[in-house]
C-alpha positions as CSV (number, residue, x, y, z in Angstrom):
1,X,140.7,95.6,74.1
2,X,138.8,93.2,71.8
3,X,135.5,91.8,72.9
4,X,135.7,88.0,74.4
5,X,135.5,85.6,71.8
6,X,133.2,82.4,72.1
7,X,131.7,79.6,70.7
8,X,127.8,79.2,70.6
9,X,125.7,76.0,69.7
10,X,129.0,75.6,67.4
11,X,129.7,78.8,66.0
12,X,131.8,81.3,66.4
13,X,130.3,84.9,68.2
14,X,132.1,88.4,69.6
15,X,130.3,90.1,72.2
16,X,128.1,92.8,71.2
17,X,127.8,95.4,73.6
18,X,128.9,95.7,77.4
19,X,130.5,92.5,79.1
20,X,129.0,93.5,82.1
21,X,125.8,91.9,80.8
22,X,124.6,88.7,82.3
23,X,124.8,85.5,79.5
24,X,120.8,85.3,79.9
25,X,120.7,88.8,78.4
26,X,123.5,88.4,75.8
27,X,121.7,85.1,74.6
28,X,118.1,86.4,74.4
29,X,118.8,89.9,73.6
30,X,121.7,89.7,71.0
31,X,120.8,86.1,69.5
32,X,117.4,85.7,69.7
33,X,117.4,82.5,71.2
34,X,114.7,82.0,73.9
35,X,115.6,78.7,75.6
36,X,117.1,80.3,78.7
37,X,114.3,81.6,80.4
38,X,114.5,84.8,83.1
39,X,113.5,82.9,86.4
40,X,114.7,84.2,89.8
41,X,118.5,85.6,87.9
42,X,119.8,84.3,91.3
43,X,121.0,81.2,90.1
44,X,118.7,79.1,92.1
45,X,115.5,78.2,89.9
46,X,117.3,76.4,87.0
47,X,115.5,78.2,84.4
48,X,118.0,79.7,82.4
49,X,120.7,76.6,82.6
50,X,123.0,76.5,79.4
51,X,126.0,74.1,79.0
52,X,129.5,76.0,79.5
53,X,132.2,73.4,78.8
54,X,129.7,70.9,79.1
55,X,128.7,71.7,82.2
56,X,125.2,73.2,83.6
57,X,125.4,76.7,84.7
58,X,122.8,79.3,85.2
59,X,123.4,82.0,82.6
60,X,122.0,84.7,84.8
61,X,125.2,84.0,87.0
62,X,127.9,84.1,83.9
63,X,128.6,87.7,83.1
64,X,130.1,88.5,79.3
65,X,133.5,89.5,80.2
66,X,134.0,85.3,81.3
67,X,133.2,83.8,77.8
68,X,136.4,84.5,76.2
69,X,137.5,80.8,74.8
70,X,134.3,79.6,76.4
71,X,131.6,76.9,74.7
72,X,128.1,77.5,75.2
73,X,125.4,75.1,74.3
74,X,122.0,76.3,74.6
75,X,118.5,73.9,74.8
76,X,117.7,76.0,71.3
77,X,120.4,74.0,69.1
78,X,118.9,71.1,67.3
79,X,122.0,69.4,66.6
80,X,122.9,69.8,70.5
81,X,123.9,65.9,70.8
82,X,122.4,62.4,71.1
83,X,121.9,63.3,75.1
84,X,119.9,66.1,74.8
85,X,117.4,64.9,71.5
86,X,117.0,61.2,73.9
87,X,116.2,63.3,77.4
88,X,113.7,66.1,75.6
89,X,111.8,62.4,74.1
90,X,111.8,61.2,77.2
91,X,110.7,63.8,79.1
92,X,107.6,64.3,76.4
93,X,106.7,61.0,76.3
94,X,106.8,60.4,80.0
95,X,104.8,64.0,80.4
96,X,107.3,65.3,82.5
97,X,106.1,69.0,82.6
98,X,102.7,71.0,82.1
99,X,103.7,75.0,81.3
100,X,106.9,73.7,80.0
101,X,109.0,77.1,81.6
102,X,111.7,74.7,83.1
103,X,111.9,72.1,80.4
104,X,115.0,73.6,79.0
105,X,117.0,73.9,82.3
106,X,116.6,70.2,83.1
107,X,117.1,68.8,79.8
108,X,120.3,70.2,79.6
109,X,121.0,69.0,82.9
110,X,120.2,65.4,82.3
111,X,121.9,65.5,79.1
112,X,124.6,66.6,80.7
113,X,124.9,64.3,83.9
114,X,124.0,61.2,81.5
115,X,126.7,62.0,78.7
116,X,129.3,62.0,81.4
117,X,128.0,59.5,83.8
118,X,125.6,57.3,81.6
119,X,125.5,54.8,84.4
120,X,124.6,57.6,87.2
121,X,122.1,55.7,90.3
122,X,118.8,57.5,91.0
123,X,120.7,59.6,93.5
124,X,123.1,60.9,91.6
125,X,120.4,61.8,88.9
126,X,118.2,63.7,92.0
127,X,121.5,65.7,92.6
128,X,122.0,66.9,88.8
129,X,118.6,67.9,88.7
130,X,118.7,69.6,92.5
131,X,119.4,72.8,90.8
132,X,115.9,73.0,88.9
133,X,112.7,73.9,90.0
134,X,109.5,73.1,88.5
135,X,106.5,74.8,90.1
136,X,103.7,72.6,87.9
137,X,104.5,69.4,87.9
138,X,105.2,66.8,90.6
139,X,109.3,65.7,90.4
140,X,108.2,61.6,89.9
141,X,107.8,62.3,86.0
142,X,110.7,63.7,85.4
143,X,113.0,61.4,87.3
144,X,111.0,58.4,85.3
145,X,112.3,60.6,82.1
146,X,115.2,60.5,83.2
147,X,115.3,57.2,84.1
148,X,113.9,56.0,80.2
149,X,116.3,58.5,78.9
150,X,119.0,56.2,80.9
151,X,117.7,53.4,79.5
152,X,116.9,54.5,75.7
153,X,121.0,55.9,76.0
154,X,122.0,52.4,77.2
155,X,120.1,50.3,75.0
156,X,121.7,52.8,71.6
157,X,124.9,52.3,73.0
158,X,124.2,48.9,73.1
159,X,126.3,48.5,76.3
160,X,125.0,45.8,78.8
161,X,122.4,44.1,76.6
162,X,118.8,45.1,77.7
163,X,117.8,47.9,80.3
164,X,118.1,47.5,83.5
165,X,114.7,47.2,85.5
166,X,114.7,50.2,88.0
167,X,113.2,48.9,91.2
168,X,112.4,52.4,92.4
169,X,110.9,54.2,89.8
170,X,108.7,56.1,90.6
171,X,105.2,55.9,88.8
């Protein structure tokens, strides 16, 4: 039996070693690539969220043997997509987080929830992120990051003329 066959930050891998391996280790141990962060390897912190198929998952929770065919995006890939380089500026220039641990997890989040729902409300914005914890910072910054992310998005898209004034961010 060959080893699954996948496609990370857009190029092409084999897994090394036993598939029984969670995608936290395989990424960290066999690639070198940092961004996923051990957290509670329950699935519940948000710490080690990568993009499978586009969509969040904690890589503690996705074992080797279920990447066969499978795209991973990690927070470590510069050329991960206008989504992601618009939500990491936002979240720095809106000081968003203090250690920095989570940041990772809940960029890729955002950047996922805004590139398939750029018009999402602030509720559906608290849900993507529901999955993250931060344990430094209070959660008004980031959702005001996410909020200007929203807005820088829009305004490059040049959809709807000017940004929409949010009349509950929070601040």
């Amino acid at each position: 039996m060959s080893p699954p066959r996948f496609r990370l930050n857009g190029c092409d891998r084999a897994l090394s070693g036993s598939p029984d391996r969670s995608l936290l280790d395989i990424l960290r141990e066999d690639h070198g690539l940092m961004a996923a962060k051990p957290g509670c390897r329950i699935g519940r912190c948000g710490a080690c969220t990568v993009l499978m198929e586009g969509r969040p998952v904690t890589a503690c929770l996705v074992m080797g043997y279920r990447l066969e065919g499978a795209e991973i995006l990690t927070a470590d890939c510069a050329e991960a997509g206008p989504e992601v380089a618009v939500v990491r500026a936002a979240l720095i220039d809106e000081n968003a987080f203090q250690c920095g641990y989570c940041a990772s997890g809940f960029v890729l989040a955002l950047a996922s929830l805004l590139g398939r729902a750029p018009e999402a409300d602030e509720a559906e914005i608290r849900a993507a992120l529901s999955g993250n914890l931060c344990r430094c910072t209070g959660y008004a910054s980031i959702l005001r990051a996410a909020l200007t992310a929203q807005d820088r998005l829009r305004a490059a898209r040049g959809s709807a003329g000017a940004a929409r004034p949010h009349a509950t961010r929070p601040g």
